[in-house]
C-alpha positions as CSV (number, residue, x, y, z in Angstrom):
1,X,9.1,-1.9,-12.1
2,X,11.2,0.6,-10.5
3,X,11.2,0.3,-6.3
4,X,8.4,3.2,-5.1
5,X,9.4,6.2,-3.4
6,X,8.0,6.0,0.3
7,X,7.7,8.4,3.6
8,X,9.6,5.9,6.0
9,X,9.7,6.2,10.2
10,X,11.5,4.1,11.5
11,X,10.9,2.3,14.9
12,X,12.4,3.8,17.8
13,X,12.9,0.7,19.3
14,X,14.4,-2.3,18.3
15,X,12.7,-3.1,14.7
16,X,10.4,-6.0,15.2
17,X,7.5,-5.4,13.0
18,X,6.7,-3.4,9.9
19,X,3.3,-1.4,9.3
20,X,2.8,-0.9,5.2
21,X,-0.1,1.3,4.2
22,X,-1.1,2.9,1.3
23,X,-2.4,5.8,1.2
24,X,-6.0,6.9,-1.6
25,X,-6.4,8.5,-4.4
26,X,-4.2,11.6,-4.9
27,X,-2.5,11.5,-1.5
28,X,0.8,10.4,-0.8
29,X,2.3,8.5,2.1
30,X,3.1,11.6,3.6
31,X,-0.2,12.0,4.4
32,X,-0.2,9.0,7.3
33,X,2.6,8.2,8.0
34,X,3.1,10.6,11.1
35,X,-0.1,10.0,12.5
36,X,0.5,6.2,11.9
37,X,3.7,6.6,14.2
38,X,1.2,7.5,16.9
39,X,-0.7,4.3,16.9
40,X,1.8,1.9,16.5
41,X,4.0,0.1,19.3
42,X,7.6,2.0,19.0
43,X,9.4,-1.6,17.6
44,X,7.2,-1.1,14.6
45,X,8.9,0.6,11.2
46,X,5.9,2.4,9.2
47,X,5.9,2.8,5.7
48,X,3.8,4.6,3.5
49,X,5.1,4.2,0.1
50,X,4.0,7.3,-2.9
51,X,1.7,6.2,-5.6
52,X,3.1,6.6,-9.1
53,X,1.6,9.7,-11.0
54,X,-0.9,8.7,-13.5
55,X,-3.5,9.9,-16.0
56,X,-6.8,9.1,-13.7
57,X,-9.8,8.7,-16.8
58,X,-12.4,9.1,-13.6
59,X,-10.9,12.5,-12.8
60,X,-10.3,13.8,-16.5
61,X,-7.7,12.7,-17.6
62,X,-5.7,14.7,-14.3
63,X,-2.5,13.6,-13.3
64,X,-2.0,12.5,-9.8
65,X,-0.8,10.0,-7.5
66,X,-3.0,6.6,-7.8
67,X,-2.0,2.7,-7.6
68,X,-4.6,2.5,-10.9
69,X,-6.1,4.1,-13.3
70,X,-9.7,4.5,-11.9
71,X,-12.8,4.7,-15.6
72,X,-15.8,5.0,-13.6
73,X,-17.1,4.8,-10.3
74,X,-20.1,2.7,-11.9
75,X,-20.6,-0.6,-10.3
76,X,-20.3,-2.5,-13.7
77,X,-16.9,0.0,-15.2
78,X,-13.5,-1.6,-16.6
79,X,-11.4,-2.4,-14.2
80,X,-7.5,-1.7,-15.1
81,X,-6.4,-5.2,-13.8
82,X,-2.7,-4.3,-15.7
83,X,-2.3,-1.0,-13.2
84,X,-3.6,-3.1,-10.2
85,X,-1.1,-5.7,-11.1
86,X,1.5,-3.4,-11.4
87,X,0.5,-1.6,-8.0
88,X,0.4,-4.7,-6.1
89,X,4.3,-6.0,-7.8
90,X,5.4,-3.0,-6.1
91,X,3.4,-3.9,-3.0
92,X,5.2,-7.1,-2.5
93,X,8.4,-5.2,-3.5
94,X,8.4,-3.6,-0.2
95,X,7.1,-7.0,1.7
96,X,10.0,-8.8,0.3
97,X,12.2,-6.2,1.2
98,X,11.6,-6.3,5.0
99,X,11.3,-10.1,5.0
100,X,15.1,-9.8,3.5
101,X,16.0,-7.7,6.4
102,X,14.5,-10.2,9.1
103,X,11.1,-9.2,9.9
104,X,9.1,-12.1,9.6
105,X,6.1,-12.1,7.4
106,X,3.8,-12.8,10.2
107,X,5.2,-9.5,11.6
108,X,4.1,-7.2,8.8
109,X,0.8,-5.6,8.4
110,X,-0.3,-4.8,5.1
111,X,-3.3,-1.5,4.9
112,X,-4.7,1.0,3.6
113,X,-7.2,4.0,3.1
114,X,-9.9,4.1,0.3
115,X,-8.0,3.1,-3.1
116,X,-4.8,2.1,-0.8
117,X,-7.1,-0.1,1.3
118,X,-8.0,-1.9,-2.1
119,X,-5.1,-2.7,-3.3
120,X,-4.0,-4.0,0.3
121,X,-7.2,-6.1,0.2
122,X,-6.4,-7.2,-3.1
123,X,-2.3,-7.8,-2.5
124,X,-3.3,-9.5,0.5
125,X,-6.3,-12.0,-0.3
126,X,-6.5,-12.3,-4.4
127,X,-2.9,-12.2,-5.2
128,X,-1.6,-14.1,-2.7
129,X,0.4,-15.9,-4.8
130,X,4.0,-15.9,-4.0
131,X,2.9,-13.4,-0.7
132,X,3.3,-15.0,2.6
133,X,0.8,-15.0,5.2
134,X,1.0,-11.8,6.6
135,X,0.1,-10.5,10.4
136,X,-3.0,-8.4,9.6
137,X,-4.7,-6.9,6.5
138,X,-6.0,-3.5,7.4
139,X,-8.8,-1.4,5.0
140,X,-10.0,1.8,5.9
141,X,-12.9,3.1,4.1
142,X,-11.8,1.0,1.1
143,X,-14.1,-1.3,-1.6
């Protein structure tokens, strides 16, 4: 998997801590990541990485930025577990990155917003294989 493409602010302090969050469905990180600058404390890099474009079979067919392929918004629809496996590799791509730099893993803060927010959920709690124990697990308006 080839390293995503992210909207990256760096802290105008001293780096400390990292903020990752992803952003939903057809967004990119653009999106947040200067209103995330706002609420953060200045020693904290934000990243919002881009979602890869995709067919989305919810939406059509349409191409657009999403972590997965979304079928249905049915409670009982295939899930594409290969795409959300995929999404989260990249995920800890970017969490291995800043522990490589220094930042400690109980300094980084994994979220996101609606489909973002699920695959931070996910990344965070049901893959935590091989993911250390991060600060904080943030999901806004997410399943």
């Amino acid at each position: 998997t080839s390293k995503l493409a992210a909207k990256i602010i760096e802290s105008s302090a001293a780096q400390k801590s990292t903020l990752i969050f992803l952003h939903g469905l057809g967004d990119t990180g653009d999106g947040w990541a200067s209103e995330l600058r706002n609420v953060v404390p200045n020693h904290c890099k934000v990243i919002c990485p881009h979602a890869r474009q995709i067919p989305v079979t919810l939406n059509g067919g349409m191409v657009m930025p999403s972590w997965f392929n979304l079928v249905s918004l049915a409670e009982n629809a295939p899930q594409d577990k290969a795409g959300l496996e995929s999404a989260c590799k990249d995920v800890k791509v970017l969490i291995s990155e800043e522990l490589e730099k220094g930042i400690p893993a109980n300094k980084i803060v994994l979220g996101g917003f609606s489909m973002g927010g699920a695959l931070a959920l996910y990344t965070a709690l049901a893959a935590k294989e091989n993911t250390p124990a991060l600060a904080g697990i943030v999901g806004l308006s997410c399943w």
